[in-house]
VEXDREN-409725 format. One record per residue (C-alpha): residue in one letter; residue number from 1; x, z, y. Coordinates in pm, 1 decimal, padded with zeros to 6 digits, always signed. Each point is the difference from the previous one (the first is absolute). Last residue first. Layout:
N
resn resi c1 c3 c2
a NUM X Z Y
...
***
This chain:
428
resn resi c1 c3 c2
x 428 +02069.3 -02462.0 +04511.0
x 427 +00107.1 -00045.2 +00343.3
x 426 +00035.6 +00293.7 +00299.9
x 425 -00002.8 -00211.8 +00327.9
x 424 -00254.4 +00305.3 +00129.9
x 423 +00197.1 +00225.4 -00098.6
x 422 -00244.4 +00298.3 -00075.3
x 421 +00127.3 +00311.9 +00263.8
x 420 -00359.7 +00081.2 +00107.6
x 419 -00095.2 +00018.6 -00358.8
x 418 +00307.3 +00225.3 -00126.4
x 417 -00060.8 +00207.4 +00326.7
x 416 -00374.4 +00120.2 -00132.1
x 415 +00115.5 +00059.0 -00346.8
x 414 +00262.7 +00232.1 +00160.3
x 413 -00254.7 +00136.8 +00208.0
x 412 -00217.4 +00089.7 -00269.9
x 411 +00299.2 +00175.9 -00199.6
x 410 +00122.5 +00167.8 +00304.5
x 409 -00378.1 +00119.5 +00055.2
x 408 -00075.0 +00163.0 -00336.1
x 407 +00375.2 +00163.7 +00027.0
x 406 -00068.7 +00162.6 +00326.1
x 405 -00356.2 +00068.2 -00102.2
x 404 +00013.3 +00185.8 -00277.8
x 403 +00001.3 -00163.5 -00403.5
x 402 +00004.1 +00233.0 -00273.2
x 401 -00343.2 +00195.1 +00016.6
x 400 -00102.3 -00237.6 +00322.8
x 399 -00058.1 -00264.7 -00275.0
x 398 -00014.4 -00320.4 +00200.6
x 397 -00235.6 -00259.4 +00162.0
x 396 +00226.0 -00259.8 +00200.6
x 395 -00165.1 -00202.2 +00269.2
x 394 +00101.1 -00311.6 +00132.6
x 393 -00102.6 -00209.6 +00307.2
x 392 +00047.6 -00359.4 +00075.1
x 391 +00143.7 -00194.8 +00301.8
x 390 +00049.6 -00325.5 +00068.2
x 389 +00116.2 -00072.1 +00405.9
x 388 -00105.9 -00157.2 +00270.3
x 387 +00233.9 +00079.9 +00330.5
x 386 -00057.8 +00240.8 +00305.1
x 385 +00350.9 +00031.6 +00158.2
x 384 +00226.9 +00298.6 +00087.0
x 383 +00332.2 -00072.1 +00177.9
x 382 +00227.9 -00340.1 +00075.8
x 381 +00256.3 +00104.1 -00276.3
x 380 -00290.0 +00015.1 -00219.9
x 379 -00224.2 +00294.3 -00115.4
x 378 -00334.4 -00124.2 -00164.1
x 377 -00368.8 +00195.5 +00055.0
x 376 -00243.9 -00131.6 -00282.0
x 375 -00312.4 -00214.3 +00018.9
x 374 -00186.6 -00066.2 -00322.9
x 373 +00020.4 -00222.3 -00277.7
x 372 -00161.2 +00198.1 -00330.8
x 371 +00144.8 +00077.1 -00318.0
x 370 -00254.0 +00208.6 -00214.0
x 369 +00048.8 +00305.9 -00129.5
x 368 +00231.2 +00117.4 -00302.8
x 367 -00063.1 +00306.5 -00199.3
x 366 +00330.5 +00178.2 -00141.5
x 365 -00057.7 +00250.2 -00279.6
x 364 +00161.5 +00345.0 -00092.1
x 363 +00062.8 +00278.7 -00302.5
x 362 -00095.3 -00215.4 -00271.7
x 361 -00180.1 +00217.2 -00300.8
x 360 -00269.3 -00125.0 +00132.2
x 359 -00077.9 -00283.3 +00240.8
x 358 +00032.6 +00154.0 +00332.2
x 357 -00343.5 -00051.3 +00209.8
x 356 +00044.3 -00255.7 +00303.7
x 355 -00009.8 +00044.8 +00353.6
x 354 -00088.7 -00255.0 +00222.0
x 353 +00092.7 -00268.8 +00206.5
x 352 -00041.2 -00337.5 +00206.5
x 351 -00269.7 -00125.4 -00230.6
x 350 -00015.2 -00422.5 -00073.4
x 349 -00104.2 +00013.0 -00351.2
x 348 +00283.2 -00062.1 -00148.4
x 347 +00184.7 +00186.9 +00281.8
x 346 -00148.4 +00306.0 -00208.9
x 345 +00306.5 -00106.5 -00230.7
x 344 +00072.7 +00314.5 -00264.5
x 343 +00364.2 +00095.0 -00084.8
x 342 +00065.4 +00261.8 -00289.7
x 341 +00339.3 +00181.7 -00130.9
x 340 +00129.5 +00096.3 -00359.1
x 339 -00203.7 -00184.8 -00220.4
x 338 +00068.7 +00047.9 -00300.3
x 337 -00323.2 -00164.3 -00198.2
x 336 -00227.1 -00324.2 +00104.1
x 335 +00161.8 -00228.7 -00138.5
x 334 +00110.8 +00110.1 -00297.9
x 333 -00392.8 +00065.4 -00136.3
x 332 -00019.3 -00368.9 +00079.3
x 331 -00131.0 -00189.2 +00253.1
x 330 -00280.5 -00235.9 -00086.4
x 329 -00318.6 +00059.6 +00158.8
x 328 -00031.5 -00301.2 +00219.2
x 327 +00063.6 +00145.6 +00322.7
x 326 +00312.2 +00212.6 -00128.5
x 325 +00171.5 -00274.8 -00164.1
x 324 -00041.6 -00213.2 +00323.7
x 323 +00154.1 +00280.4 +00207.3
x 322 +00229.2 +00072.0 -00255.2
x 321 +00111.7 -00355.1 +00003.3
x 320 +00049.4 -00048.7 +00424.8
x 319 +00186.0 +00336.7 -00001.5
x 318 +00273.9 -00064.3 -00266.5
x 317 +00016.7 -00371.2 +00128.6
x 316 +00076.2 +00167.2 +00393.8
x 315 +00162.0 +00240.2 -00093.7
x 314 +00246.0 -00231.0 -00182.8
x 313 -00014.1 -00249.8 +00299.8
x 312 +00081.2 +00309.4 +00202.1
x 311 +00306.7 +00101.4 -00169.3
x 310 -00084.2 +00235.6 -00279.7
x 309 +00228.2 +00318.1 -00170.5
x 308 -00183.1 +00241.2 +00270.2
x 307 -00301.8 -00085.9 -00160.1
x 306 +00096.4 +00145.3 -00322.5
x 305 -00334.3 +00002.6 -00152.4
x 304 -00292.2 -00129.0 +00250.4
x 303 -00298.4 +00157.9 -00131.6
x 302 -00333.0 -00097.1 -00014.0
x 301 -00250.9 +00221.8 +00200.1
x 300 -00413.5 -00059.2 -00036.8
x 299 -00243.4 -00000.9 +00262.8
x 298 -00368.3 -00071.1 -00047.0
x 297 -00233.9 -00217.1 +00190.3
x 296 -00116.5 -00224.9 -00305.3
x 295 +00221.5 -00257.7 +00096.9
x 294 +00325.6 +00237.5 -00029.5
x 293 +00241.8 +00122.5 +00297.8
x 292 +00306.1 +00074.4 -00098.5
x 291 +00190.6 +00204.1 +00111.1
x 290 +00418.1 -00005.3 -00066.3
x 289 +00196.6 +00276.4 -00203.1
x 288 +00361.2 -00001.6 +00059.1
x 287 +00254.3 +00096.9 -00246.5
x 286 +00329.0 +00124.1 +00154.4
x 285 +00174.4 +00162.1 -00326.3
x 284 +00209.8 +00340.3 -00044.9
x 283 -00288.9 +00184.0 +00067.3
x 282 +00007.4 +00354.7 +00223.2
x 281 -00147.2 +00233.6 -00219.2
x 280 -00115.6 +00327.6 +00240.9
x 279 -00077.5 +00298.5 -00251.1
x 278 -00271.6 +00264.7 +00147.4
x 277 -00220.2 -00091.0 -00241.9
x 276 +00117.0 -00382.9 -00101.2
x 275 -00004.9 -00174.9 +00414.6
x 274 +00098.9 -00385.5 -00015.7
x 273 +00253.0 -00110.6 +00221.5
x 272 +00119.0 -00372.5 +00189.8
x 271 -00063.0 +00180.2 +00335.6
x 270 +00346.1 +00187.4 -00092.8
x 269 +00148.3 -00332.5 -00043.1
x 268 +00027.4 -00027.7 +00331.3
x 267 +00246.1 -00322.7 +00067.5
x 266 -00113.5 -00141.7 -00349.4
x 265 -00292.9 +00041.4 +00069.7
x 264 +00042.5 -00182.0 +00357.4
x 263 +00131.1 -00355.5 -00201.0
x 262 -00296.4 +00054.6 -00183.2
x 261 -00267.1 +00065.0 +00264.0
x 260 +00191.7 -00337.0 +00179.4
x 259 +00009.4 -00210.8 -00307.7
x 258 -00406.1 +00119.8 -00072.1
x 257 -00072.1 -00121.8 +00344.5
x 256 +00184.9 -00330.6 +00002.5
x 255 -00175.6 -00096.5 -00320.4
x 254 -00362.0 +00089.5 +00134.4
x 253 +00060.2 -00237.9 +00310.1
x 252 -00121.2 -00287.4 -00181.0
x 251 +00171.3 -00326.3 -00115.4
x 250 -00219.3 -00184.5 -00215.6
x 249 +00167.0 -00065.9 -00378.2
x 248 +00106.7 -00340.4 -00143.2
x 247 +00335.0 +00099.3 +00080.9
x 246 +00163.3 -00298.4 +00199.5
x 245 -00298.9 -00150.1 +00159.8
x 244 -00145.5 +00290.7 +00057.6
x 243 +00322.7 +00137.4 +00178.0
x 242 +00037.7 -00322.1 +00189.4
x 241 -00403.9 +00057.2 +00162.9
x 240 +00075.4 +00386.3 +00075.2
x 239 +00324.3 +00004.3 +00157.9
x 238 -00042.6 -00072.1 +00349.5
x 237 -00308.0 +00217.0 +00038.5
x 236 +00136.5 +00221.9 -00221.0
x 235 +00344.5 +00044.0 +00167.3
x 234 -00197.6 +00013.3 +00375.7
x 233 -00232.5 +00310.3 -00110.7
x 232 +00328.7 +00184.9 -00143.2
x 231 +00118.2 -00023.7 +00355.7
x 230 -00265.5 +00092.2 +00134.0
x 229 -00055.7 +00305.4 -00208.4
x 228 -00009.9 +00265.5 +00255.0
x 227 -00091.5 +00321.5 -00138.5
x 226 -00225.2 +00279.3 +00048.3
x 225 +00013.0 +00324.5 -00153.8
x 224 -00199.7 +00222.0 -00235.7
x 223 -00027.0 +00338.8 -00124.7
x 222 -00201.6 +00122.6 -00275.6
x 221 -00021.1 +00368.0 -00136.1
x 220 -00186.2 +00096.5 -00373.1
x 219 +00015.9 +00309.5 -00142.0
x 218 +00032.2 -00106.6 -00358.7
x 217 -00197.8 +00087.1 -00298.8
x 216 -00375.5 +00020.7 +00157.5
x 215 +00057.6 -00307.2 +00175.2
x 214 +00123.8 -00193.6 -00295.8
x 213 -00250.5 +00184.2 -00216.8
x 212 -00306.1 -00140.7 +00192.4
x 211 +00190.3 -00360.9 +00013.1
x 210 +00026.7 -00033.1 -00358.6
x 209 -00394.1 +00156.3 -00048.4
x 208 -00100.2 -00263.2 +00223.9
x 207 +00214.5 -00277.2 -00204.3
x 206 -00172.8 +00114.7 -00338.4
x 205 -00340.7 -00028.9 +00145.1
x 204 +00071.2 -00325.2 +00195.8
x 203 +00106.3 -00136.1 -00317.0
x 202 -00311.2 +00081.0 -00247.2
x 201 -00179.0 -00119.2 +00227.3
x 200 -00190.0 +00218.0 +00287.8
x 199 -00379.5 -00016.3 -00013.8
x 198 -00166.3 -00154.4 +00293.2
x 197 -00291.5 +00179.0 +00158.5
x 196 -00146.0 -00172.0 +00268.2
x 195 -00181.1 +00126.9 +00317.2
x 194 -00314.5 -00116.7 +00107.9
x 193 -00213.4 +00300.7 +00005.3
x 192 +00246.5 +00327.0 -00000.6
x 191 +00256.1 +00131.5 -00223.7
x 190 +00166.1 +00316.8 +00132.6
x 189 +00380.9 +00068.1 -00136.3
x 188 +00112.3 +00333.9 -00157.5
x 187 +00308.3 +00126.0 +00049.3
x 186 +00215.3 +00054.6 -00321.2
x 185 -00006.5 +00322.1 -00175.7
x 184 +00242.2 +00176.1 -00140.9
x 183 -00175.9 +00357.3 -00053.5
x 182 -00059.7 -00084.8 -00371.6
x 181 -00203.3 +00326.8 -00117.2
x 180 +00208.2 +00214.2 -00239.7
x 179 -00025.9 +00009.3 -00354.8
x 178 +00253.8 -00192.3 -00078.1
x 177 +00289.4 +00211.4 +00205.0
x 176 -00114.8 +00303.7 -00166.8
x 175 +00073.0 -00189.5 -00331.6
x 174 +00339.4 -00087.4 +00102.9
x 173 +00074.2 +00324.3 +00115.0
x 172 -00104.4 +00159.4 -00248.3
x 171 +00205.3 -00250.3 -00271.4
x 170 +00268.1 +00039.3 +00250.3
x 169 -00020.5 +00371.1 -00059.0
x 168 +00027.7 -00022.0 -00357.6
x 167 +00265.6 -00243.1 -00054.2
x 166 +00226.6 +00217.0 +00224.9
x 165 -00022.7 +00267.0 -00217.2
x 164 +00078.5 -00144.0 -00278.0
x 163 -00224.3 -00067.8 -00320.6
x 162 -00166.3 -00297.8 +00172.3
x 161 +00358.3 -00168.3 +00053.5
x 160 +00069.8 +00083.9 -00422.3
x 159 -00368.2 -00188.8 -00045.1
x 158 +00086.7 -00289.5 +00212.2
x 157 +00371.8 -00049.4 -00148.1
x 156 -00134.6 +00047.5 -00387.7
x 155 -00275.1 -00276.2 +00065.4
x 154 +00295.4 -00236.3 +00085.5
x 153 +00128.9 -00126.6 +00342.7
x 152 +00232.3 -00263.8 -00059.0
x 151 +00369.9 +00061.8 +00131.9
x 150 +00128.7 -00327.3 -00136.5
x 149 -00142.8 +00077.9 -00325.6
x 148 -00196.1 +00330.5 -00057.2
x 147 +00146.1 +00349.2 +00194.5
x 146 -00236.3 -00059.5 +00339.9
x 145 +00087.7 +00183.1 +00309.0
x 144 -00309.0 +00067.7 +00189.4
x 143 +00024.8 -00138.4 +00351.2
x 142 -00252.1 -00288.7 -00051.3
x 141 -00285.5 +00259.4 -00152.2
x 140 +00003.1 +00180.9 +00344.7
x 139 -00050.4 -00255.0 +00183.4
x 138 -00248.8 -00180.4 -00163.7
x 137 -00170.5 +00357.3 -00028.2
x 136 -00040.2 +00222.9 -00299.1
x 135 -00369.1 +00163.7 -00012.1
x 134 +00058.6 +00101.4 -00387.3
x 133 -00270.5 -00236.7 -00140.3
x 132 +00140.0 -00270.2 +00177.1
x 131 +00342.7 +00009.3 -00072.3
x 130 -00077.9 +00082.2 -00372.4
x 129 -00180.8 -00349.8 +00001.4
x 128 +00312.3 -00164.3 +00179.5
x 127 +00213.9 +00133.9 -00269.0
x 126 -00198.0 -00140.7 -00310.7
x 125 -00085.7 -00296.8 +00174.8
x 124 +00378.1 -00093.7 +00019.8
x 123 +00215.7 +00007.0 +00317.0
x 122 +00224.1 -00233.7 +00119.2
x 121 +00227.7 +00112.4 +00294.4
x 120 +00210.9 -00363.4 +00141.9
x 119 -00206.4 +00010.5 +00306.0
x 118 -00331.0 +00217.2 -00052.7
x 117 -00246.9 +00020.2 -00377.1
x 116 -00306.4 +00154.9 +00182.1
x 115 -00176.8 +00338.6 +00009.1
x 114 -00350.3 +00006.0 -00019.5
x 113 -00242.6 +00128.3 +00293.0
x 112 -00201.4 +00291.7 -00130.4
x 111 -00377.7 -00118.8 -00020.9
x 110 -00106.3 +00287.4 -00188.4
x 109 -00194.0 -00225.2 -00227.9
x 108 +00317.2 -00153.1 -00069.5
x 107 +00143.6 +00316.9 -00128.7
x 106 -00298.1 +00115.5 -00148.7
x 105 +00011.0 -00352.5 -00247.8
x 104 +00344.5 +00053.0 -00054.5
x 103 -00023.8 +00362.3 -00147.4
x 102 -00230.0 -00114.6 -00233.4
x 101 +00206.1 -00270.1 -00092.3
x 100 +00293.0 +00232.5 -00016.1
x 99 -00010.1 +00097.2 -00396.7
x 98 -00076.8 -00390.6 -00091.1
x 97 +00292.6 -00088.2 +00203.4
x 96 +00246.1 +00215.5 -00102.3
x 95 +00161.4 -00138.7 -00313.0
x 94 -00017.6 -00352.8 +00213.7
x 93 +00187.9 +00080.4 +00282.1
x 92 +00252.3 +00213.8 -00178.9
x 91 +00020.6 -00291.2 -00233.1
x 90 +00075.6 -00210.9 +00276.2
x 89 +00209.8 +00172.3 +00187.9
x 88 +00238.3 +00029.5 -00355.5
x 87 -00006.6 -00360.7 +00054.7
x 86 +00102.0 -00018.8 +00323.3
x 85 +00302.2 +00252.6 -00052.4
x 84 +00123.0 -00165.7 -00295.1
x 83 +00018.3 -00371.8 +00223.7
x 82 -00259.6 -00280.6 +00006.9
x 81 -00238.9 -00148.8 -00321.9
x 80 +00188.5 -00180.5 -00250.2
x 79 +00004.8 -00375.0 +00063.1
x 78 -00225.4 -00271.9 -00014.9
x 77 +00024.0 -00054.6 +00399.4
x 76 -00385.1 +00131.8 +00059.0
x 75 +00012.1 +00080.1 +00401.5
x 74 -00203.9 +00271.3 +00168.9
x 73 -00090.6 -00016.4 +00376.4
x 72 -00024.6 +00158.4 +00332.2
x 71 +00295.2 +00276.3 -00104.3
x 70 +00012.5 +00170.7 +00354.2
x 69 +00363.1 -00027.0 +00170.7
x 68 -00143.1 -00109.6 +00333.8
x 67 -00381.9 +00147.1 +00034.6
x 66 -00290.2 -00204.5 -00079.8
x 65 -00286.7 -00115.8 +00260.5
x 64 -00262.3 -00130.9 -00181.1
x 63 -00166.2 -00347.9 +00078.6
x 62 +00046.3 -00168.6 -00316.1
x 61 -00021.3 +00197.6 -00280.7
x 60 +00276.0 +00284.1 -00137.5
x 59 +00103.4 +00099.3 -00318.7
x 58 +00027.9 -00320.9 -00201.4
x 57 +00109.5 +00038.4 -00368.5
x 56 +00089.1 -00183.0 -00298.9
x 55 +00127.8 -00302.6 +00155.5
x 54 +00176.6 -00176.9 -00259.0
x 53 +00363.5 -00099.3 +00018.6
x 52 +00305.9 -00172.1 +00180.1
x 51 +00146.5 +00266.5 +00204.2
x 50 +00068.6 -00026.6 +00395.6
x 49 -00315.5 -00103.4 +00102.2
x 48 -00032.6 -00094.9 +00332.0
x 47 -00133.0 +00158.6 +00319.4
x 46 -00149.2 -00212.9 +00261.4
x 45 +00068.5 +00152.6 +00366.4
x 44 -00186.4 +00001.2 +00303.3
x 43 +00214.6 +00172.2 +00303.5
x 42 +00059.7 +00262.0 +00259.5
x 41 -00377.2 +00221.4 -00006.2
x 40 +00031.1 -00044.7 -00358.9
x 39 -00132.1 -00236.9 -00234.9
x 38 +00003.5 -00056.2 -00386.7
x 37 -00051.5 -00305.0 -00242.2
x 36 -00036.5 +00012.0 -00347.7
x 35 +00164.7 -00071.7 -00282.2
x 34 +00180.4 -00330.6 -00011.7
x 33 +00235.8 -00152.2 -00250.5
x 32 +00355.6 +00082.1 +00021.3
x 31 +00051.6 +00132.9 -00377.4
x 30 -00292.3 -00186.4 -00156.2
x 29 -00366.2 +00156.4 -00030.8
x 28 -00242.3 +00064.7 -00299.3
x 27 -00290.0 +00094.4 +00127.0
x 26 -00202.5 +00277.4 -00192.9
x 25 -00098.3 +00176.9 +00305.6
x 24 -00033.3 -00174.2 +00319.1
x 23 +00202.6 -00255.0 +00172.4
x 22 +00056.1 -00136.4 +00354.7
x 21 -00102.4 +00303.3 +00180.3
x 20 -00101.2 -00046.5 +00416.6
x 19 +00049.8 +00276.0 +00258.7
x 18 +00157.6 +00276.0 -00143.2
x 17 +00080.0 +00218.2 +00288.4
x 16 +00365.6 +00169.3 +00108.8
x 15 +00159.6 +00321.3 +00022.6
x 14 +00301.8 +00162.4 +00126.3
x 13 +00106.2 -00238.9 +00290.7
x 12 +00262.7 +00165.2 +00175.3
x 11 +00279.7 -00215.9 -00086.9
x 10 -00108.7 -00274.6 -00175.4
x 9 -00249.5 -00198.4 -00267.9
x 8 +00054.9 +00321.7 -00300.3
x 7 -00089.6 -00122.5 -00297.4
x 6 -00376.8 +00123.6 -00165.7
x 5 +00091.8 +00055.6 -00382.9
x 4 -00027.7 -00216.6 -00265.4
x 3 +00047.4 +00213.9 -00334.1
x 2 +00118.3 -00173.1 -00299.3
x 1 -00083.1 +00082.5 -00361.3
***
């Protein structure tokens, strides 16, 4: 037997939805043929098979929402069924399930919420029954030390935690915390005559929770400048129709963005951080997520791996396909994962500024506005004179737990100088 359990589809994504199965029990699949497909709030993903077998069980339907790490499915390989520890599970499992079936049936008519397999953590049904009955939290049940395989919790480890001290008063606590009243609640809209309801998608759920916890994890701080990108105005004007013509690819300003934020990362690599606890990981690699913006309204954030490895015509092909990839459902679980930093265009849609939400566990993100002629004061040997110039404004969202303002402003104004110094007879 095989167990197909839900993969992992980045950093901070820790569970995922089955939207579509390919097979049901009793197919016999190839190694490599299809599953099912999942989504997250980053990307849609088909899952294939990595065993050639029978599917013997399925333990999830479309539409649930399943936890990375959790077994979704049971492959039939022809050989002997899993490891000593598994099977010894499984005639614990079985030897007490007649006795328990009474005890089952209160539990669930209790209504006590049921623990669930987390991360890499499996748990059998024997465990996660005893969790229930004995008022053992999530939380509490993930910090138990198991003795099985690879630190499996066994029925022993749940039972030897309930003996202890400890064990006991989280189980109160846990069960105190149960029974009380949920006091989180969310304001409460008024519906009157001619209003419309519209549900939220599945992906405008799983983004609004995203950006709930982003602000909720990280006290967020934005600053912005503006900068004078004439010069970089008069290279693409110049340079856009022979680029084309050379690359195949449109020459947007999105490329000379991500080389500047990389070419600044590198300056401050302190903005290029995560936050573990109260651990600061500053990564070793400059990968820069870009928004996109899909046809059904949502956004979705492709990574740029490496980007301070590109020249611009690299960006620029690296951008150009994940943009394309991204609108037609077809990134990969790879693209979308490590990201280290985040740039979103409002001058997309023709907005000066704003302030963007930090895309977790990222520590900062650069919005870009719109690049607008408009007069500027010039010094020349002859004194101050009105001219046109193009200007744009950026603003930088950060993590005021690890990024203040001194360095969250160096870092934007480095960004900002990189644009204002583009050569304009710069070829590529």
């Amino acid at each position: 037997m095989f167990e197909i359990k839900m993969p992992k589809m980045g950093e901070s994504v820790e569970q995922a939805t089955i939207t579509k199965w390919f097979v049901k029990e009793g197919d016999v699949v190839e190694e490599d043929d299809n599953l099912l497909e999942i989504a997250t709030d980053k990307v849609d993903s088909e899952i294939p098979s990595p065993v050639a077998g029978t599917v013997k069980k399925i333990h999830f339907k479309v539409d649930d929402l399943v936890p990375v790490g959790e077994v979704i499915a049971i492959i039939d390989t022809g050989d002997e069924d899993g490891s000593e520890d598994e099977k010894e599970d499984k005639k614990e499992d079985k030897k007490t399930e007649t006795v328990d079936s009474e005890k089952d049936e209160s539990i669930e008519k209790n209504e006590k919420p049921e623990v669930q397999s987390s991360g890499n953590r499996f748990y059998s049904p024997l465990v996660k029954s005893i969790a229930k009955e004995e008022n053992i939290s999530q939380e509490t049940l993930d910090k138990i030390e198991g003795t099985g395989k690879d630190g499996r919790v066994r029925k022993e480890d749940v039972i030897s935690f309930l003996k202890s001290s400890e064990g006991q008063d989280s189980a109160k606590d846990s069960s105190k915390k149960q029974s009380a009243p949920d006091t989180k609640q969310g304001v409460q809209a008024s519906v009157s005559a001619g209003d419309e309801i519209i549900e939220m998608d599945r992906m405008r759920k799983l983004i609004a929770d995203h950006m709930v916890m982003s602000k909720q994890t990280s006290p967020h701080v934005t600053n912005m400048v503006e900068a004078d990108v004439t010069a970089l105005v008069k290279w693409r004007t110049m340079m856009k129709d022979a680029y084309q013509n050379k690359y195949k690819v449109k020459l947007t300003y999105m490329p000379v963005f991500t080389e500047a934020v990389a070419r600044a990362l590198r300056d401050f690599p302190m903005v290029n951080t995560s936050v573990n606890g109260d651990k600061i990981i500053v990564k070793g690699r400059v990968n820069i997520g870009i928004a996109v913006a899909k046809p059904d309204g949502n956004l979705i954030v492709p990574v740029v791996h490496d980007a301070d490895k590109y020249n611009i015509p690299g960006l620029a092909e690296t951008i150009n396909n994940l943009a394309d990839a991204a609108r037609n459902n077809k990134l990969s679980a790879d693209d979308i994962q490590e990201g280290t930093f985040s740039i979103t265009n409002f001058g997309s849609f023709r907005n000066v500024m704003g302030t963007p939400i930090i895309s977790q566990p990222q520590a900062a993100i650069l919005a870009t506005g719109t690049i607008e002629k408009k007069p500027a004061v010039v010094e020349t040997e002859h004194g101050d004179i009105i001219v046109p110039r193009h200007k744009m404004f950026l603003s930088l969202s950060y993590d005021h737990r690890i990024i203040n303002g001194a360095l969250g402003g160096a870092f934007l104004r480095k960004v900002a100088d990189y644009l204002e110094q583009f050569d304009a007879n710069r070829e590529v």
